[in-house]
C-alpha positions in Angstrom: 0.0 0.0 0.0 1.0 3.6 -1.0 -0.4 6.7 -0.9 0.0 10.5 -1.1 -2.1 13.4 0.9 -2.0 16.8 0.0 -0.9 19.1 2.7 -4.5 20.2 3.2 -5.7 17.3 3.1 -8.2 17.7 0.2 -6.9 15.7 -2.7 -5.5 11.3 -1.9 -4.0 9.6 -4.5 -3.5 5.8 -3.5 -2.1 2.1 -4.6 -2.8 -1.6 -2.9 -1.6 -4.5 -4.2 -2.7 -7.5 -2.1 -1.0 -10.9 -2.8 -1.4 -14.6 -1.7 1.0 -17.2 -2.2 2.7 -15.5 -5.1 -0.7 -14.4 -7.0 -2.1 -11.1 -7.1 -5.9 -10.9 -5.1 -6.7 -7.4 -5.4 -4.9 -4.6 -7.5 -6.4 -1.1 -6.4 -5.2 2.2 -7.7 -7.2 5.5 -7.6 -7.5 9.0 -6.3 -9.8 11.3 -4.1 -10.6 14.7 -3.7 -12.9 16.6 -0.9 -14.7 19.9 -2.0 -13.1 22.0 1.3 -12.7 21.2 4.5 -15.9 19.0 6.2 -17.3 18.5 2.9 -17.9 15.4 0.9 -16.4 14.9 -2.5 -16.0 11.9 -4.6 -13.4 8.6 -4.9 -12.2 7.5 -8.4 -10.6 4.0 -8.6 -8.4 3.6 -12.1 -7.9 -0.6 -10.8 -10.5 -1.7 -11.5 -11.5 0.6 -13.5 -15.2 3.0 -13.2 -15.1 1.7 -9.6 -16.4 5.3 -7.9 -17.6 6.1 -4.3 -19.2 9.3 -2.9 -17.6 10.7 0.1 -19.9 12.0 2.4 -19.6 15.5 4.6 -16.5 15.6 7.2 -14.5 12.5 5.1 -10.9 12.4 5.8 -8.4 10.8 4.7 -5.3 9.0 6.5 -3.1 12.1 7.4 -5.8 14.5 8.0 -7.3 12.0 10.6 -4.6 11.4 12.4 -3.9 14.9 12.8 -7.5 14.9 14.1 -6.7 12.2 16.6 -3.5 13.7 18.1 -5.2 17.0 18.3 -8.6 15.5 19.8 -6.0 13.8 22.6 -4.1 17.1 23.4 -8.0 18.4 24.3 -8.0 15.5 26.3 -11.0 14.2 24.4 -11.9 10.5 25.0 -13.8 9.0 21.7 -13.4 10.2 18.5 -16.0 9.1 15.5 -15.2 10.2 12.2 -15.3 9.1 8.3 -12.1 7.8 6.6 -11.2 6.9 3.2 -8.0 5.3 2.3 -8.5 3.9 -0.8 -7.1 0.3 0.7 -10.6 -2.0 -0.1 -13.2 -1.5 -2.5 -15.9 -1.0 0.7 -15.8 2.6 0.3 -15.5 5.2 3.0 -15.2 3.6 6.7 -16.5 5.0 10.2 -13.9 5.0 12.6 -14.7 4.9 16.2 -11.1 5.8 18.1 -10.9 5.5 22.0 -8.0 8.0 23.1 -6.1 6.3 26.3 -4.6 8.6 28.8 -1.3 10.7 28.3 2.3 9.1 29.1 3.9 12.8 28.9 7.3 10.9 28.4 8.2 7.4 26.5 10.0 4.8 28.1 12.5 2.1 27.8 14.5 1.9 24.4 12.2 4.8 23.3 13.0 7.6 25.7 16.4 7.8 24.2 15.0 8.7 20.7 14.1 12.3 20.2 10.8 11.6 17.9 9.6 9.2 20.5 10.6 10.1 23.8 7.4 12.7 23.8 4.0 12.6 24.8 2.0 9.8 23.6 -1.6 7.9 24.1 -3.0 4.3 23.4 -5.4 4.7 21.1 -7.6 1.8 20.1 -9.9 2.1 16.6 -12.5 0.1 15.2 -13.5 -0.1 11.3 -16.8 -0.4 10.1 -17.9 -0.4 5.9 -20.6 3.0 6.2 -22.5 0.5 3.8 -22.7 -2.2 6.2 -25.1 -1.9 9.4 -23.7 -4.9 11.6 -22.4 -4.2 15.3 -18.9 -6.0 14.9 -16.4 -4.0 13.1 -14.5 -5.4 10.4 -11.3 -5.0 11.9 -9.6 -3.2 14.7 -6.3 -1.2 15.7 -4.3 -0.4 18.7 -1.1 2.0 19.0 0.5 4.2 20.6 0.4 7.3 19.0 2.6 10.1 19.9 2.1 13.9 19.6 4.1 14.0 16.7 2.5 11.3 14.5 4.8 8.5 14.8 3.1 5.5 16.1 4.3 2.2 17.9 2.7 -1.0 19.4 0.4 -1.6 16.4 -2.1 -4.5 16.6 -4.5 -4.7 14.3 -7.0 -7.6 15.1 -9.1 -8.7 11.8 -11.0 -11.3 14.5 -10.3 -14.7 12.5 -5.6 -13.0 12.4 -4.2 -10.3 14.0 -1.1 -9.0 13.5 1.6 -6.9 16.0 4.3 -5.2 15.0 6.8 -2.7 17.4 9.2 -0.3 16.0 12.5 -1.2 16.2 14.6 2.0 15.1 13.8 5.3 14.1 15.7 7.9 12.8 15.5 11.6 12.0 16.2 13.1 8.7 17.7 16.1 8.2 15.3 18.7 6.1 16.0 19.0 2.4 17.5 22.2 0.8 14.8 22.9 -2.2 
């Protein structure tokens, strides 16, 4: 999966490639746009091809909500619901339910030697649903710790019948191009 979000997070271009045993299951590749900020707007997939969804008022897409989420946790806000598109199945837009932990104002162990992660941080815990699907269980979930800069740790995203965990290992701070 690849993607790209305008800084304003009103235009998404994206790419999935899902594979099994060698063999290509899925081959996605579109773009979004919004109409301004909290408004709907419209999802074009290229693969397959005429595949289009609607995106209704307050849509975000990846970057823009997790912008949303780190800012909702600096209010100290507990649940978050919003819309997200990423462009990663063909179900369309997604409601996201996020539960915001409370604040570790400093990380610990191997992390609190790091300068992008020894910051404030929160366990955040998000749950997927298809807005075109009405059933209680959510298709998949996610658990991290986010910190207040964006970079995330502790995923485990639970897809009920798999899940998968992953921790980050190293991190490293670029310096800022000369353009």
């Amino acid at each position: 999966f690849s993607s790209f979000e305008a800084l304003n997070g009103l235009s998404y271009r994206f790419t999935s490639r899902d594979t099994r045993s060698g063999q290509v299951v899925e081959d996605l590749q579109g773009k979004a746009g919004l109409e301004g900020r909290g408004a709907g707007g419209t999802a074009d997939f290229s693969r397959p091809e005429g595949r289009r969804f609607d995106l209704p008022k307050g849509t975000l897409f990846p970057t823009a909500h997790m912008v949303e989420l780190i800012a909702a946790a600096r209010r100290g806000e507990k649940i978050v619901y919003r819309t997200l598109f990423d462009g990663a199945t063909l179900d369309g837009p997604l409601a996201v339910n996020a539960v915001i932990g409370k604040a570790a104002p400093k990380a610990s162990g191997a992390h609190a030697r790091e300068p992008l992660t020894n910051r404030p941080s929160w366990r955040v815990r998000m749950a997927f649903f298809p807005l075109s699907a009405s059933k209680a269980a959510p298709d998949y979930e996610l658990g991290l710790t986010l910190f207040d800069n964006g970079v995330a740790d502790a995923y485990e995203i639970d897809y009920e019948s798999f899940s998968i965990n992953a921790r980050l290992e190293r991190i490293e701070a670029l310096e800022r191009p000369r353009c």
